[in-house]
C-alpha positions as CSV (number, residue, x, y, z in Angstrom):
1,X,-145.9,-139.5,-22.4
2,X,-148.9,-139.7,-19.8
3,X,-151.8,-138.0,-19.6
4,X,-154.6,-137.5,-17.5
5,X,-158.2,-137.1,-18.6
6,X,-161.1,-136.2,-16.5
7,X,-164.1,-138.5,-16.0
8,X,-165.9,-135.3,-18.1
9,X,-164.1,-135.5,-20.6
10,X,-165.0,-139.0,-21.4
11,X,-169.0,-138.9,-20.8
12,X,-170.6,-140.4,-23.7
13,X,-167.9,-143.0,-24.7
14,X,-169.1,-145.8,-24.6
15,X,-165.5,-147.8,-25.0
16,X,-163.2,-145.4,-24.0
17,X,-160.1,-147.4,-24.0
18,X,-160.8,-149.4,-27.1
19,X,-161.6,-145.7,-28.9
20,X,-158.2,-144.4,-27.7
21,X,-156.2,-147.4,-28.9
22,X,-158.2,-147.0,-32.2
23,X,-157.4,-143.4,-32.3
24,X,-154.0,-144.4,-31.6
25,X,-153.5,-146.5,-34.6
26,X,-155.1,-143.9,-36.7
27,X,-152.7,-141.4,-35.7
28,X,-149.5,-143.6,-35.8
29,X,-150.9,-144.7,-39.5
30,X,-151.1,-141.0,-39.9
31,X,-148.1,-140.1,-38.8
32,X,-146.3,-142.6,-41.1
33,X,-148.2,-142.0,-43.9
34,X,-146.7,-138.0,-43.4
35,X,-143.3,-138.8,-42.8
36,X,-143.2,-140.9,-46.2
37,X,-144.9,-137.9,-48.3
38,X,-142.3,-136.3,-47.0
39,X,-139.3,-138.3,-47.9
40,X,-140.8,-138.7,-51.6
41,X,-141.0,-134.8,-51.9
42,X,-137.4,-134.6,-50.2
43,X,-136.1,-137.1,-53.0
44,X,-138.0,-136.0,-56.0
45,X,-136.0,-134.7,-58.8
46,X,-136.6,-131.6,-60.9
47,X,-138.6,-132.0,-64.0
48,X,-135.4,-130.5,-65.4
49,X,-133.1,-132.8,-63.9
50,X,-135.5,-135.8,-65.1
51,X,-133.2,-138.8,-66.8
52,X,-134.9,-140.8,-69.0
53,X,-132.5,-142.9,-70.6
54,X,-130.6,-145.5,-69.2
55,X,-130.5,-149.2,-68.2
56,X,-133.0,-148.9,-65.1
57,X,-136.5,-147.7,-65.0
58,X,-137.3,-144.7,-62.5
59,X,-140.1,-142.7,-61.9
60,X,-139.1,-139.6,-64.5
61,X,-138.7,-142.4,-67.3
62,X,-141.4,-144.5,-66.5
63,X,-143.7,-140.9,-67.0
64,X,-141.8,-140.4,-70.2
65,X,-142.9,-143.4,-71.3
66,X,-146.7,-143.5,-70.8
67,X,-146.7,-139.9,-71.8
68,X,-145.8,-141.0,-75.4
69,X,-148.7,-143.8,-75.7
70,X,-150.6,-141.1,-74.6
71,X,-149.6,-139.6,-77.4
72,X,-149.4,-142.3,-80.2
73,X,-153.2,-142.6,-78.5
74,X,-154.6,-139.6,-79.1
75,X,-151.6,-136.8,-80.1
76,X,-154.4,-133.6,-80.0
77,X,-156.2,-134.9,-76.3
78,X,-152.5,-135.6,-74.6
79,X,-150.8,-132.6,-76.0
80,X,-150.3,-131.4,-72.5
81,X,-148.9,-134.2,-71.6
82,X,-146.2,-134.0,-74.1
83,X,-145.6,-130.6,-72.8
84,X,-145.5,-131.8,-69.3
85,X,-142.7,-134.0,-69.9
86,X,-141.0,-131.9,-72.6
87,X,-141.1,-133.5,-75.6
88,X,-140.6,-132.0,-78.5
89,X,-142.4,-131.9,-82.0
90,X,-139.4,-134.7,-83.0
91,X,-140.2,-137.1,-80.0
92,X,-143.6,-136.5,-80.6
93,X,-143.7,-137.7,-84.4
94,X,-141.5,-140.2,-83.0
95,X,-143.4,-141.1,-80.0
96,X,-146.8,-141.5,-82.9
97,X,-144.8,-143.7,-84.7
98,X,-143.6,-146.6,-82.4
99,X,-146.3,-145.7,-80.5
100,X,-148.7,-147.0,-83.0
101,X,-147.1,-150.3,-83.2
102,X,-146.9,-150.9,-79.6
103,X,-150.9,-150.3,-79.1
104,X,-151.5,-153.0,-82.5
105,X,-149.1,-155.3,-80.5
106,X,-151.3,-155.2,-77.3
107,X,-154.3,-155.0,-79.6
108,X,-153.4,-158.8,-81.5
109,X,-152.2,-160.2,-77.7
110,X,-155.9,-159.2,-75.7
111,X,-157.8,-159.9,-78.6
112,X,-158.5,-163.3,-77.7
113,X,-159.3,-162.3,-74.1
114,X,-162.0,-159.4,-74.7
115,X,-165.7,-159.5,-74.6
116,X,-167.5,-160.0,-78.1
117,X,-168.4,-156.5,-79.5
118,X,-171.2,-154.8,-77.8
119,X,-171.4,-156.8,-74.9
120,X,-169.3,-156.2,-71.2
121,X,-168.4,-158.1,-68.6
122,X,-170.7,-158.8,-65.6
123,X,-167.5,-160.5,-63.3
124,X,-165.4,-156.3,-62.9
125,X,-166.3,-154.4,-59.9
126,X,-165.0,-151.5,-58.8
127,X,-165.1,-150.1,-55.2
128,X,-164.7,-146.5,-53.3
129,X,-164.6,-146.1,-49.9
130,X,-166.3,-142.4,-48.6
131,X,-162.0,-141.1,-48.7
132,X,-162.1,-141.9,-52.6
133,X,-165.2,-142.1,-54.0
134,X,-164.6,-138.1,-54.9
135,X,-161.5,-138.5,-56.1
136,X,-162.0,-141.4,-58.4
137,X,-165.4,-139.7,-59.7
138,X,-164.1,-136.9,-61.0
139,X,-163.2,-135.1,-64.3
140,X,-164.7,-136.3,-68.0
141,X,-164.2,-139.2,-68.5
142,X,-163.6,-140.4,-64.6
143,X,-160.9,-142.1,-63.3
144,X,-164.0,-144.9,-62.5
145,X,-165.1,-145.1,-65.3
146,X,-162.3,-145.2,-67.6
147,X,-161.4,-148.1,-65.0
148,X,-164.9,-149.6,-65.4
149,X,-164.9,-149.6,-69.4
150,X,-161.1,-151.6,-69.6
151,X,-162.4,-154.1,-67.3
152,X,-165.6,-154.7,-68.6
153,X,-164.4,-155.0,-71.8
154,X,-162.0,-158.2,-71.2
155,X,-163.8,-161.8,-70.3
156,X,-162.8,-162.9,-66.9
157,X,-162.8,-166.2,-65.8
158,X,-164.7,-164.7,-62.2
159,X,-165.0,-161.9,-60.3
160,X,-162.0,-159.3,-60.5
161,X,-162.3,-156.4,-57.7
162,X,-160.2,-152.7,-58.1
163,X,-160.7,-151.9,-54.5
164,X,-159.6,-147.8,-54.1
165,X,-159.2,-147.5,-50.2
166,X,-158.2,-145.4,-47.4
167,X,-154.8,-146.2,-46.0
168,X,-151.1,-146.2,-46.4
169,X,-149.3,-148.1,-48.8
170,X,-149.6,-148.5,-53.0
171,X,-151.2,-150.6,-54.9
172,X,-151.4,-154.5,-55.1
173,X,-152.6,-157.6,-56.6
174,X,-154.5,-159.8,-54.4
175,X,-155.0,-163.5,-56.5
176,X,-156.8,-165.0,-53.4
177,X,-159.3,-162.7,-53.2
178,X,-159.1,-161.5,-57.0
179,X,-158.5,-157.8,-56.1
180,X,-156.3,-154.4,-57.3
181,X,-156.4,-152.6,-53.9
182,X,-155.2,-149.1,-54.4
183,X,-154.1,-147.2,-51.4
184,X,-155.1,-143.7,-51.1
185,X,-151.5,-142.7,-49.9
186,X,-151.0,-143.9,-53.8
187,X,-153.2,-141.3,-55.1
188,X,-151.9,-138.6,-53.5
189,X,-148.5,-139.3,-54.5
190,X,-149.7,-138.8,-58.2
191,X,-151.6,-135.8,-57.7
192,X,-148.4,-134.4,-55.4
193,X,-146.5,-135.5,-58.5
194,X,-148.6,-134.1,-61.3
195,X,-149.1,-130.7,-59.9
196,X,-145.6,-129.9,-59.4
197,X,-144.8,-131.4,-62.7
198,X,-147.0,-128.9,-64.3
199,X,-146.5,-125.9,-62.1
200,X,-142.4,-126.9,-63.3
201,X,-143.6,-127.3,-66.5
202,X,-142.2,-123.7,-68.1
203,X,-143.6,-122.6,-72.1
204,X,-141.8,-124.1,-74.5
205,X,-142.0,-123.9,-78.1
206,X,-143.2,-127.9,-79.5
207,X,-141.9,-127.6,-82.9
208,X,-138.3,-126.5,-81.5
209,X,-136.0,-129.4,-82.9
């Protein structure tokens, strides 16, 4: 579809035809990036629904499972997290105790690779861009700094970039260019995800068997 705009409208523009390709994009990125919220609310399963056993890894089970190392982490901090998900006061004991073992295995395998005690890396950056700078600065502790403190902690070989960006997409590793770029259409999709998680999440009694 054509349209005509009047000289008027257009006073001041320096570039109008590059700024109305550029606008364009912006929109058709826009567009896009709408269309594919949509389809991942349209194909999101209830919380109640959720399967989280089975042979193949989906979004419900993969939430199950960080929620109990969350857990075997810290059982008091992430007890709303075990709520979220529905555990109960079984899969949490159980979650605290495989849990456990799995952090001690990860422990003994990084060991080698971390920073001497006390000190932290000078080679891990992390970037915002103005869109996600808020986002990634916010709460205690920040999503920026919890970032910040795992990657100082390990001894890279050179510079290692988490790049949080504007943009459609997910996240990926760059090993040219050394960097975790995390798409802000990413972001959103957890936030979407964890608010109607918890609005689904209805009281349940933790000790129930």
């Amino acid at each position: 579809m054509k349209q005509k705009i009047l000289a008027s409208e257009i006073v001041g523009i320096g570039d109008f035809p590059a700024a109305a390709a550029a606008h364009a994009v912006e929109m058709k990125n826009w567009r896009a990036h709408q269309k594919r919220v949509q389809q991942d609310l349209e194909n999101e399963v209830p919380r109640d629904q959720w399967t989280v056993r089975g042979e193949h890894d989906n979004d419900a089970r993969r939430a199950y499972q960080l929620a109990a190392l969350a857990i075997a982490a810290d059982k008091e901090k992430y007890a709303g997290v075990a709520e979220i998900v529905g555990m109960s006061k079984r899969n949490i004991d159980k979650a605290c105790d495989y849990g456990s073992e799995i952090h001690q295995a990860w422990r003994r395998t990084l060991s080698p690779l971390m920073m001497p005690a006390g000190k932290v890396s000078k080679l891990a950056l992390l970037r915002a861009d103005k869109s996600t700078r808020a986002f990634v600065d916010a709460g205690k502790p920040s999503l920026a700094s919890t970032i910040e403190s795992a990657f100082q902690r390990i001894d890279w070989p050179s510079r290692v970039t988490v790049d949080f960006v504007w943009g459609p997409g997910r996240a990926a590793w760059s090993r040219e260019n050394r960097t975790v770029t995390v798409n802000s259409e990413y972001l959103q999709r957890f936030i979407a995800q964890g608010v109607k998680g918890e609005a689904q999440a209805a009281p349940r009694d933790l000790d129930r068997r």
